[in-house]
C-alpha positions in Angstrom: -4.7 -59.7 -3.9 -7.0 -60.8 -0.9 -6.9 -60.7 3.1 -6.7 -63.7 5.6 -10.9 -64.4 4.7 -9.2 -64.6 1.2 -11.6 -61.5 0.0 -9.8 -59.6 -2.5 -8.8 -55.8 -3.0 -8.7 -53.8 -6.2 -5.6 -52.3 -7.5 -5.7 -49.3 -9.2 -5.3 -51.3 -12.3 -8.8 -53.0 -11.2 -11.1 -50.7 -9.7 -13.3 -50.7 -12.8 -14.1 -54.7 -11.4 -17.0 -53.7 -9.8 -17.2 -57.5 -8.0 -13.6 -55.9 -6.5 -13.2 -54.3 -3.6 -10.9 -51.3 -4.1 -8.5 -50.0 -2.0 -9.4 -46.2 -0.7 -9.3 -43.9 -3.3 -10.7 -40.1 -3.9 -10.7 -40.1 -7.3 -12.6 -36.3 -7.9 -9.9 -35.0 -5.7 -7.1 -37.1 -7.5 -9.0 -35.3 -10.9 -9.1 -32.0 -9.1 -5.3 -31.6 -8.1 -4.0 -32.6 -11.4 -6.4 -30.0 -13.3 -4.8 -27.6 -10.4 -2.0 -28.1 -11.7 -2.7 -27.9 -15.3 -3.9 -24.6 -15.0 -1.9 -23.4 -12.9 1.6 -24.8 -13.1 3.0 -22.2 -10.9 2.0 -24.6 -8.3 4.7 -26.9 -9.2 7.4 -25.1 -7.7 5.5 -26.8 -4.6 3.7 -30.2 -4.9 3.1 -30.3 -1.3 4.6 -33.4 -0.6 2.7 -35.6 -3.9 4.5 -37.7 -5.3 3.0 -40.5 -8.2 1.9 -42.9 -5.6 -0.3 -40.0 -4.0 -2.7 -40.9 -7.0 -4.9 -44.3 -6.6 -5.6 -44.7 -10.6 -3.1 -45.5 -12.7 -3.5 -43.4 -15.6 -3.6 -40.2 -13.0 -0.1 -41.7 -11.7 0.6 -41.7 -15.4 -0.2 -38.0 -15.6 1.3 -36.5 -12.9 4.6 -38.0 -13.8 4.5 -36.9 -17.2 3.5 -33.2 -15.9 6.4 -33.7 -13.5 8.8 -34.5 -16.2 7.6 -31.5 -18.5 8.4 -29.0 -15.6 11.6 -30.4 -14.7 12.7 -30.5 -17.9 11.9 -26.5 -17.8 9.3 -26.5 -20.5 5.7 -24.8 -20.0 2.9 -27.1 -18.8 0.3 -26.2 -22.0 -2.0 -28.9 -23.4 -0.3 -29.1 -26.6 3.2 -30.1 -25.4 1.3 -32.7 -22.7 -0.4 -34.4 -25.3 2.4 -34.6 -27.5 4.4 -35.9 -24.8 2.6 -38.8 -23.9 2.7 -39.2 -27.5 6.3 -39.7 -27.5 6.5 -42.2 -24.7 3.2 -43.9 -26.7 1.2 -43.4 -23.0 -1.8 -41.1 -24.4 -3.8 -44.1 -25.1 -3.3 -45.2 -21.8 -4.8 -42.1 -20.5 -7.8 -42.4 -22.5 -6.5 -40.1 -25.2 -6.3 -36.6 -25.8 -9.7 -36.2 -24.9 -9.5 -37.9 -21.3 -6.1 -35.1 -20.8 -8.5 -32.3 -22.0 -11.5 -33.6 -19.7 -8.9 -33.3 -16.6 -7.6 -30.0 -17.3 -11.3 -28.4 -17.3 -12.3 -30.7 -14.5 -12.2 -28.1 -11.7 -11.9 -24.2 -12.9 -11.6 -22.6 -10.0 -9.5 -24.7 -7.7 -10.7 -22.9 -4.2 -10.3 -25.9 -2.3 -6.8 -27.3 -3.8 -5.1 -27.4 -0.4 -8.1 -29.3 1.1 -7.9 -31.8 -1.8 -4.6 -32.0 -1.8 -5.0 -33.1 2.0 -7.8 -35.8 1.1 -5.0 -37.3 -1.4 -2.6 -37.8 1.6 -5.2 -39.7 3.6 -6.3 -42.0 1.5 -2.9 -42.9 0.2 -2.3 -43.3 4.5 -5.2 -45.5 4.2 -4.1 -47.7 1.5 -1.1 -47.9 2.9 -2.6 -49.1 6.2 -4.5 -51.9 4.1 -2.0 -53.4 2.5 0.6 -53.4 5.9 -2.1 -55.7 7.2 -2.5 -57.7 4.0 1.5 -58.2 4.5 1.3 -58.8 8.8 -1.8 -61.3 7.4 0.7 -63.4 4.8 3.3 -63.3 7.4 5.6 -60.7 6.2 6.4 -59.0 9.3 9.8 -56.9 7.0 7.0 -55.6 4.6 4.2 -54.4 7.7 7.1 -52.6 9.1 8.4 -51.0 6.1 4.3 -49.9 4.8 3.5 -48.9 8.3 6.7 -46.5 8.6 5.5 -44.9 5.2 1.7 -44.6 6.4 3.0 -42.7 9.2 4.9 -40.3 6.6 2.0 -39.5 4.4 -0.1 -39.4 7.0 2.0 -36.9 8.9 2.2 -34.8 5.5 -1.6 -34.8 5.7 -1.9 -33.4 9.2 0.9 -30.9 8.4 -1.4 -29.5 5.6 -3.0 -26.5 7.0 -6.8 -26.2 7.4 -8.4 -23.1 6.1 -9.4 -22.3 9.5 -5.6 -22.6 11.0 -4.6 -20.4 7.5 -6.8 -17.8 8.9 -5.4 -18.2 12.1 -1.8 -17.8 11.0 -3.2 -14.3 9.5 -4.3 -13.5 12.6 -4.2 -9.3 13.5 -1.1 -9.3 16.4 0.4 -5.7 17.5 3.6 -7.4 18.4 3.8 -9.0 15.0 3.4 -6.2 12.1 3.8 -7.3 8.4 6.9 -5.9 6.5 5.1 -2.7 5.4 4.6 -2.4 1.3 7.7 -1.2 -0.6 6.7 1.6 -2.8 8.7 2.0 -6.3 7.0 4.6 -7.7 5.0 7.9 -7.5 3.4 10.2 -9.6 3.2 13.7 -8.2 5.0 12.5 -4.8 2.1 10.3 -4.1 3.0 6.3 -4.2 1.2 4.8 -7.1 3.1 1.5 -7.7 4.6 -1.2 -5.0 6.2 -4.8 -4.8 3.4 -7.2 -4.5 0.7 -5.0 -5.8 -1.3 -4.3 -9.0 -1.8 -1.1 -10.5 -4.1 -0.2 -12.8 -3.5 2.6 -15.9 -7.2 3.1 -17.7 -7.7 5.8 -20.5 -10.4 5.7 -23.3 -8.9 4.9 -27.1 -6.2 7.1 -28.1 -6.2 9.0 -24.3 -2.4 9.0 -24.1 -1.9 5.6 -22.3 0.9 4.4 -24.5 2.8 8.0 -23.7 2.5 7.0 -19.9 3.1 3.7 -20.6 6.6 4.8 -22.0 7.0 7.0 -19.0 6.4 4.2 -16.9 9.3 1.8 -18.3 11.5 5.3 -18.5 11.3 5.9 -14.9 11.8 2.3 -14.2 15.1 2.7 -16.4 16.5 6.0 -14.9 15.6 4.3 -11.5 17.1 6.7 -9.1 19.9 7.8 -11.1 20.5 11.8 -12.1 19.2 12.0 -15.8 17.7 14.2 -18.5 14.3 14.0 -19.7 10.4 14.2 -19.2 8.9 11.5 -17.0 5.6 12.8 -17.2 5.5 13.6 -13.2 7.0 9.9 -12.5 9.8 8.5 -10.4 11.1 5.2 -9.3 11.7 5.4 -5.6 13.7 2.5 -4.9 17.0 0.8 -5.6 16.5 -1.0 -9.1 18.7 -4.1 -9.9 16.1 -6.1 -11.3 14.6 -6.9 -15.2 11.5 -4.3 -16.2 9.7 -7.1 -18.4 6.7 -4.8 -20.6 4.4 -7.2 -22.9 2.7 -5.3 -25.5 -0.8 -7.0 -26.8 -1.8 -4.1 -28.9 0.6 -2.3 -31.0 2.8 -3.7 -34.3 5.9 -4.2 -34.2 7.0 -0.9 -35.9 5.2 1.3 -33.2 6.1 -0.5 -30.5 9.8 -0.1 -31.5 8.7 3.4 -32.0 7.6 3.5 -27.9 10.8 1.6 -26.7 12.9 4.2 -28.5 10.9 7.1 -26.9 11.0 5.5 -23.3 14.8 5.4 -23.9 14.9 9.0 -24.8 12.6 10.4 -21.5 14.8 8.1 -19.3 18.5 9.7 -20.5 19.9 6.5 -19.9 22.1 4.9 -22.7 22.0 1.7 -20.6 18.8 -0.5 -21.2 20.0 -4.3 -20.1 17.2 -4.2 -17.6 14.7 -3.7 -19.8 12.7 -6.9 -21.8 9.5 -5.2 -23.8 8.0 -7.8 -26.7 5.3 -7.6 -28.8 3.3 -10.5 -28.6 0.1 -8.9 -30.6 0.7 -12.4 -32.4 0.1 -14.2 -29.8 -3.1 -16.0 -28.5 -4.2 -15.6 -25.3 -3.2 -18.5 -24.2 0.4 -18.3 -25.5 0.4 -14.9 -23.9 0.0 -16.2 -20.4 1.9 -18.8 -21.3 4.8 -16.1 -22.1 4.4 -14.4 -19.2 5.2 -17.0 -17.0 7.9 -18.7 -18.8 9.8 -15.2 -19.1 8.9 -14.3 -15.1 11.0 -17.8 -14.2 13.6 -17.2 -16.8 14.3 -13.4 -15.1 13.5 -14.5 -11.4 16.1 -17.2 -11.8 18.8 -15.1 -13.3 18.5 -12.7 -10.9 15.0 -10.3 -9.7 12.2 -8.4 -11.1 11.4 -4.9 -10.5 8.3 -4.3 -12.6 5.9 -5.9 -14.8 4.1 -3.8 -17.3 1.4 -5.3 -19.0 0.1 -3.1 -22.1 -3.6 -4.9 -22.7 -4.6 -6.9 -19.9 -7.9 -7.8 -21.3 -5.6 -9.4 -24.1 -4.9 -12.0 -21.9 -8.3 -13.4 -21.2 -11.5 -14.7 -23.0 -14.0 -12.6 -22.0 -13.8 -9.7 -19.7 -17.5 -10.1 -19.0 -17.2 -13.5 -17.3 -16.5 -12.9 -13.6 -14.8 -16.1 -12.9 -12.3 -15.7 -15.8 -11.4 -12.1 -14.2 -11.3 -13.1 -10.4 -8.7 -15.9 -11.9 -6.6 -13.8 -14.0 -6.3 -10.4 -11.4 -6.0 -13.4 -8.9 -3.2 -15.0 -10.6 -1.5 -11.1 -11.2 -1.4 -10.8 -7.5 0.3 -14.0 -6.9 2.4 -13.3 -9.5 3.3 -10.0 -8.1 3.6 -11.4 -4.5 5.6 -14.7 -6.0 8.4 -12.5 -7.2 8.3 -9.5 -5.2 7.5 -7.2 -8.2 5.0 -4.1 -8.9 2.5 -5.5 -11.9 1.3 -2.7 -13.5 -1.4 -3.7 -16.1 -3.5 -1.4 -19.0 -7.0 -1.5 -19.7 -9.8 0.6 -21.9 -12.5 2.2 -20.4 -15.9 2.0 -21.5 -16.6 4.0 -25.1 -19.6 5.3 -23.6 -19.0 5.7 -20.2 -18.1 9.2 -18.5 -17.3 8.2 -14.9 -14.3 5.9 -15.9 -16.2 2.5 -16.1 -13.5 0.2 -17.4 -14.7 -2.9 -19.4 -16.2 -5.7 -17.8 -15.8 -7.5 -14.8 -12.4 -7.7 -15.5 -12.2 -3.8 -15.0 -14.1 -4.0 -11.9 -11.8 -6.3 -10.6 -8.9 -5.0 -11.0 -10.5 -1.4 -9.5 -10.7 -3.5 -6.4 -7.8 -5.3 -6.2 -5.6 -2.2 -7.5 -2.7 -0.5 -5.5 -3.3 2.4 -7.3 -6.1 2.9 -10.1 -4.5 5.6 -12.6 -7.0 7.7 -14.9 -5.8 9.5 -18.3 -8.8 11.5 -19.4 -8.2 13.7 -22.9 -10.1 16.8 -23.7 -11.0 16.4 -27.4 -10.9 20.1 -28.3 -7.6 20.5 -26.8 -5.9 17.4 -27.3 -4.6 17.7 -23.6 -4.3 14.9 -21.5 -4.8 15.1 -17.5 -3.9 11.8 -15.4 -4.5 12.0 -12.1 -6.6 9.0 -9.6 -9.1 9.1 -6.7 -9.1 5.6 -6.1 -6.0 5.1 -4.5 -4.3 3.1 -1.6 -1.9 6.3 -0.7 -3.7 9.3 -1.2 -5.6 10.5 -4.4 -4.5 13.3 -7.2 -7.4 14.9 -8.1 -8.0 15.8 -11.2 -7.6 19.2 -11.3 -4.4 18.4 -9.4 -3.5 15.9 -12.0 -0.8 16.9 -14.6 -1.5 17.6 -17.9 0.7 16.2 -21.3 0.3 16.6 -24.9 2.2 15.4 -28.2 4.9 18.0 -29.2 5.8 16.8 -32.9 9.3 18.7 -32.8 9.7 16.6 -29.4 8.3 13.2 -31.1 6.8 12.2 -27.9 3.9 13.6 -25.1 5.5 16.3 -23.2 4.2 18.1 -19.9 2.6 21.2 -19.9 1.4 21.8 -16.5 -0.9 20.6 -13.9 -4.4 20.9 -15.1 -5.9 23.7 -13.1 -3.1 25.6 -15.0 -3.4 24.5 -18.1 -7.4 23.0 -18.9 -8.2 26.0 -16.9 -6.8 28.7 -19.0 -7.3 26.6 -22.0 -11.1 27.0 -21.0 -11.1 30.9 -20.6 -9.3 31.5 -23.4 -11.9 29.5 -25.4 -14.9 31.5 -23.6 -12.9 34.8 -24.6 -13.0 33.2 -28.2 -16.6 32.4 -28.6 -17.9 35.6 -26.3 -15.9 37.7 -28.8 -17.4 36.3 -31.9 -20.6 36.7 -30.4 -19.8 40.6 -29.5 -17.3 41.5 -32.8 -21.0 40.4 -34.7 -23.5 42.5 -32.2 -20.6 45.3 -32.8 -20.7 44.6 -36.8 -24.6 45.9 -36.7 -23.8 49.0 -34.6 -24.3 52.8 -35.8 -23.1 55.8 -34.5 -25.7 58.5 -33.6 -25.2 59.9 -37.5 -26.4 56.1 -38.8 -23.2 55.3 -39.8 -20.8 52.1 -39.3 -18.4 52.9 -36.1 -15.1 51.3 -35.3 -15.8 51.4 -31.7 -19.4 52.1 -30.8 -20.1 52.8 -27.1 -23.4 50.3 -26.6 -25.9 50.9 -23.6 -27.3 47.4 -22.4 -30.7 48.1 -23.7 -28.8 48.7 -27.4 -27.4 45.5 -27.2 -30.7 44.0 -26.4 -32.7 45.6 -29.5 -29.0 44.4 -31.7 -29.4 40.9 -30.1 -32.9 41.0 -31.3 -32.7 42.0 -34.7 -29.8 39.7 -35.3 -31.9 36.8 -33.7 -35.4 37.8 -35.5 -37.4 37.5 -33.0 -40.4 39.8 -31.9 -39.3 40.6 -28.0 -35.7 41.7 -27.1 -33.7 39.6 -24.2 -33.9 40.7 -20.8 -31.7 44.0 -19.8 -30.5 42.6 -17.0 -29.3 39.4 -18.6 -27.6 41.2 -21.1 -26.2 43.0 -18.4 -24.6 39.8 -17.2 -23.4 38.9 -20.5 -21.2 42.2 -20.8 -20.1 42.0 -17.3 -18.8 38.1 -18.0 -17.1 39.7 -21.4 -15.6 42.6 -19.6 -13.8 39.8 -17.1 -13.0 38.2 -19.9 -10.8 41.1 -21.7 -13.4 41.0 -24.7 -15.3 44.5 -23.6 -14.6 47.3 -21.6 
């Protein structure tokens, strides 16, 4: 192809002729979009005006209508099912092979400037467009510089209808007389709003804490909704009119206990009726099959109908490393789209830290999600006891502090955690009653070594402070007795505590 000075252009079929001119062409943006969309296939649902001649190279055309066709024909953009695709059609050599599809996908990971790119795509397709309405006005076909010039003027309005960052942040602007629809809360725990449509909230509890008992709790208040029913919700309740699917994936449990935690949701909710309800298993899973779940089940539900909750049971399940910051800005960053996407709470599980005391949940991945969090809900379990608290400080709505928070424990006649009172009531008595127990083992043995005034053993000796001293030395072996007025203290603390009078 070549201009009125008969210099020739490069196709995209000949841009590798380096002695060719080529037509204008972005080809790190071209690779940039389609890894976008590899990645992130929710994007689909809006192309932003691309179509196949939006891409200069051939092989990215090639691509991006074989991506195209996967999502129309509603299966999940994954690399496997791409490659085998192009397979089919006998295209992946054309591509480069497997490895040139793989190259693409990891071309860009973060994709932060996918709108911007997106607009460099629709100016440079103008552009070529522009070029070859002259090389047609230059070989005297005036039909075909009409026709190219009225589709440059298309793309290149598409381009200048793509919103700059800057006009984005413009459109966000702060304006009194223009207030955002205000957060839809769908649940609380103790009155106070803990869950809402377009938000994440985060549940975090060391190993074996009680998390899977709230967890069930969770999905039984989303059940019940706001109808009049039987049975213990652990302080929960769904504030809002439910119609829509409560989708739970469960990372960690088998499939025998997490039966076991759907038939005890059923039982707190008292509701026979559980068609809203989709829990799976998908311990099986890898973690790319498990996002890959989760999205392909959030379309299925949001096209039959809504979705009023998304409870995901192992978060860190669905990521590589939890230490890696840009895997968990990308994964609590995908959440919140997902939440905002389908107007639905996401309410998501992670561990905390073995060794930590203040709550630290693992990684950057539990950083991030403290940040980004509605709602970050603690489950702290006193060993001794066995008693649960859950209760949260970090919150959007007001906090529930601990000893405000309310207090659970497994009843085996019940089969399930039960409440037992807020903790104040219940940790708080617990911890006098085990004071009382150790300060009268320490007194029933001082008592064991006392004599009446005869020398003999008494049932109920009447001890003077400085007695108890000498006892507490003798028992202890040591050469000078404690302190009177310690041991003054001592008595005073057992006489409080019902052990002395």
């Amino acid at each position: 192809m070549s201009n009125s000075n008969g210099k020739k252009f490069a196709t995209s079929e000949e841009i590798n002729d380096p002695e060719t001119p080529a037509l204008p062409h972005a080809l790190g943006h071209e690779k940039s979009v389609l890894s976008t969309f590899l990645r992130e296939p929710h994007r689909l649902g809006d192309t932003k005006g691309l179509t196949s001649e939006s891409f200069y190279l051939k092989a990215h055309r090639l691509l991006f209508e074989t991506v195209m066709q996967i999502a129309a024909e509603g299966d999940e953009i994954e690399l496997v099912t791409l490659v085998q695709k192009l397979i089919d059609q006998g295209q992946l050599d054309a591509l480069g092979g497997a490895a040139a599809v793989t190259e693409i996908r990891n071309y860009s990971p973060t994709h932060q400037l996918f709108d911007q790119h997106v607009r460099e795509l629709h100016q440079k397709h103008a552009e070529r467009l522009f070029e070859l309405a002259w090389r047609a006005a230059a070989n005297g076909d005036e039909q075909e510089h009409s026709r190219l010039l009225a589709e440059r003027d298309k793309v290149r309005e598409l381009a200048e209808s793509r919103n700059t960052l800057l006009e984005r942040m413009e459109a966000l602007r702060y304006d009194p007389d223009k207030p955002p629809p205000q957060d839809e809360t769908v649940m609380t725990l103790q009155g106070v709003p803990i869950a809402a449509k377009g938000n994440l909230t985060t549940i975090q509890a060391k190993q074996k804490a009680g998390k899977s008992g709230l967890v069930s709790a969770i999905i039984a208040a989303a059940i019940r909704s706001t109808f009049s029913a039987q049975g213990d919700l652990l302080g929960l309740e769904w504030t809002c009119e439910a119609k829509g699917a409560i989708l739970h994936l469960d990372t960690e449990q088998s499939l025998a206990d997490h039966h076991a935690g759907i038939e005890r949701a059923r039982k707190r909710a008292g509701i026979f009726s559980i068609d809203r309800l989709h829990s799976y298993p998908v311990v099986q899973f890898s973690i790319d099959e498990r996002w890959q779940a989760l999205r392909a089940k959030t379309k299925a539900l949001a096209s039959a109908g809504k979705i009023d909750v998304i409870v995901l049971d192992g978060i860190a399940d669905l990521i590589g490393d939890v230490n890696s910051g840009e895997e968990s800005q990308n994964l609590v960053a995908s959440l919140m789209r997902l939440s905002q996407e389908y107007a639905c709470a996401v309410v998501v599980v992670i561990h905390e830290n073995p060794s930590s005391d203040q709550g630290k949940t693992r990684g950057h991945l539990g950083s991030e999600l403290a940040r980004k969090s509605f709602a970050n809900i603690r489950i702290d379990k006193d060993g001794e006891t066995n008693i649960s608290t859950v209760f949260g400080t970090e919150m959007r709505k007001g906090a529930i502090p601990k000893n405000h928070g309310l207090c659970f424990q497994w009843d085996s006649d019940a089969g399930m955690h039960v409440t037992i009172g807020t903790h104040s009531e219940i940790v708080g008595q617990a911890t006098e009653n085990k004071k009382a127990a150790e300060a009268f083992a320490k007194w029933q043995e001082i008592f064991s070594l006392a004599t009446d005034e005869n020398g003999t053993k008494s049932k109920c000796p009447v001890l003077s402070p400085q007695e108890a001293a000498k006892l507490i030395q003798d028992m202890n072996g040591t050469k000078n007795p404690p302190s009177v007025d310690a041991i003054k203290k001592q008595m005073q603390r057992a006489e409080t505590l019902g052990v002395l009078r």
